[in-house]
C-alpha positions, 0 to 999 in steps of 0.5 A, spaced: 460 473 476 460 476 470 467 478 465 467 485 468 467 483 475 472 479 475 478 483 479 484 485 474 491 483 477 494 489 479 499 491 475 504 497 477 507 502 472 513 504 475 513 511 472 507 513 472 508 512 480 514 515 481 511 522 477 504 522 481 503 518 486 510 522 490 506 523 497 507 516 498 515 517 499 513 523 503 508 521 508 512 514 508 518 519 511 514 519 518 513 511 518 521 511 518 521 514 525 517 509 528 522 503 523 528 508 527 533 502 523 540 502 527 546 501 523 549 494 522 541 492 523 538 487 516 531 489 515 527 488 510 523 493 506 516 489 503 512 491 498 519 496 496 515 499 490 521 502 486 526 502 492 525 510 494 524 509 502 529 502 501 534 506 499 532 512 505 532 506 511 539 504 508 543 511 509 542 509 517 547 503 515 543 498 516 544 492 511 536 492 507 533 487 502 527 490 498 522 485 496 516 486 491 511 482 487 511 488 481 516 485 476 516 492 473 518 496 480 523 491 482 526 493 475 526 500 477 528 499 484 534 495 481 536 501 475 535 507 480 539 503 486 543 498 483 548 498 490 542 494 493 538 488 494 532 487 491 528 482 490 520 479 486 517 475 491 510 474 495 508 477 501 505 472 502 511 467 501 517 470 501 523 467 505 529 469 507 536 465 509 537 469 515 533 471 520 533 480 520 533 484 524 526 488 523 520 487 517 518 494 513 512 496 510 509 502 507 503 503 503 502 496 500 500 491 507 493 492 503 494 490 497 495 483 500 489 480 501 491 474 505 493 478 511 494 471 515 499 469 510 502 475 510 504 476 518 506 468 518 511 469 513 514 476 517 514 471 523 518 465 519 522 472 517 524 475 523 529 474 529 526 473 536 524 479 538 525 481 531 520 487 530 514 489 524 513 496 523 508 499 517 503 503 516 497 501 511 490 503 509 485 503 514 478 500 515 474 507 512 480 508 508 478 513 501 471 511 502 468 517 499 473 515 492 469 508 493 462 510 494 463 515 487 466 509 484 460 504 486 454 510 483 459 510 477 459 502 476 452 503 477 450 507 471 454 502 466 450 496 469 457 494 473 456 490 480 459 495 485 464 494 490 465 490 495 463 485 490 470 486 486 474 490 492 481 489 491 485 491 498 485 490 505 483 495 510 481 492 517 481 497 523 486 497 528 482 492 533 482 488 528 489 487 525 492 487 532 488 481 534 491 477 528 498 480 529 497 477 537 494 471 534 501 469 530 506 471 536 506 478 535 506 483 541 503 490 538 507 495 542 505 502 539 498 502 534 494 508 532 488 509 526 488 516 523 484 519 518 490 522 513 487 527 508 492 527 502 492 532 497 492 531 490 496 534 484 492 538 478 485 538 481 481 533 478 486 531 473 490 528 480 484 524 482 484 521 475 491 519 476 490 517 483 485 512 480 490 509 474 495 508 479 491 505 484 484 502 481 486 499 475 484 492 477 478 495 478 478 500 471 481 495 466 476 490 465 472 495 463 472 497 455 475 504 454 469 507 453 466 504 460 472 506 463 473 513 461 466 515 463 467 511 470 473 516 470 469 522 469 463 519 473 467 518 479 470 525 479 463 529 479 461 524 485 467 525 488 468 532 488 463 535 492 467 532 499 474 531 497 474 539 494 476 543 499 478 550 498 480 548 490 484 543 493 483 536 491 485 531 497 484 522 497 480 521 503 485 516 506 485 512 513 491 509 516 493 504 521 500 505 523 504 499 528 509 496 531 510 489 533 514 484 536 515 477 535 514 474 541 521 470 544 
């Protein structure tokens, strides 16, 4: 494996996600439905970001600890919200003294790429009974923005995906499989093609990229990865263009579980 396929680790700008990327604070409202936290409940908001849906999960009384591998968003969600618990750990390691109630998550279950540690460490996590509800990207997931990303890896001499592929998209069959491999009951699942629009036409695609490929772009120089950046939204265009908006192809599988007595 050369240099430039090496995967950069992810590292989260907590402002340029706050200011672009608000769609994941919007469509995560829906995923709290599902969550349907009760007061007095201690749940655990895994992959908390910068504390935003944290915060809206807390307004129902429930006791809520956020948790995120990001330094920087952590910090954030600590200087935004300073009233609640938030804390950096692993997803696939964190621990708790307590039992809780219920474990969260939005958006971020596909950015850990070991899902077996992941859904072990819900379960040592969660009361009997306790229950794991999230929503994540699914199998298909913004495969249109993939494919334009691999034809412009392609003209610069870069190996393309899945070569270098940073997240973990299963498909609903899948994931459930695992959830009932480790004590879970799958209670209510569904995958769902989500067309997402993007802010400022091409410029949001951009932004998109920035905030969530750079473990693909930072390896590359900055020459490289500009001309991917523009590559990427001309190959992209003529199927995530419509009516002059813009839009991420996103596919989500969205779930509830319960951990087995």
């Amino acid at each position: 494996m050369t240099e430039q396929q090496q995967v950069a680790a992810k590292i989260w700008d907590p402002t340029l996600y706050d200011n672009t990327a608000q769609y994941v604070l919007h469509y995560g409202e829906d995923v709290l439905k599902w969550l349907a936290a009760k007061e007095g409940e201690h749940i655990i908001d895994l992959g908390c970001g910068t504390g935003q849906l944290t915060s809206r999960i807390a307004e129902s009384g429930a006791k809520v600890t956020g948790i995120d591998h990001s330094k920087a968003m952590i910090e954030e969600a600590k200087k935004q919200f300073p009233a609640m618990t938030f804390i950096e750990a692993d997803g696939t390691d964190f621990q708790v003294d307590t039992p809780v109630d219920a474990v969260f998550s939005n958006a971020a279950l596909h950015w850990m790429t070991d899902p077996q540690s992941v859904i072990a460490s819900v379960s040592k996590a969660l009361k009997p009974g306790g229950r794991f509800v999230g929503e994540m990207g699914a199998k298909e997931n913004i495969a249109t923005i993939i494919a334009a990303i691999n034809m412009a890896f392609v003209e610069i001499g870069q190996e393309p995906m899945p070569d270098i592929f940073p997240w973990y998209f299963p498909s609903l069959a899948e994931y459930a499989t695992l959830l009932e491999k480790n004590g879970f009951t799958v209670e209510q699942a569904a995958q769902f093609q989500r067309p997402t629009p993007l802010n400022n036409g091409p410029e949001g695609l951009k932004s998109w990229m920035k905030n969530f490929a750079d473990p693909l772009l930072d390896p590359l120089s900055e020459e490289d990865r500009e001309f991917v950046l523009e590559r990427t939204i001309t190959f992209a265009e003529p199927a995530l263009v419509d009516d002059d908006t813009w839009f991420a192809d996103y596919v989500r599988l969205r779930f509830v579980a319960v951990k087995e007595d």
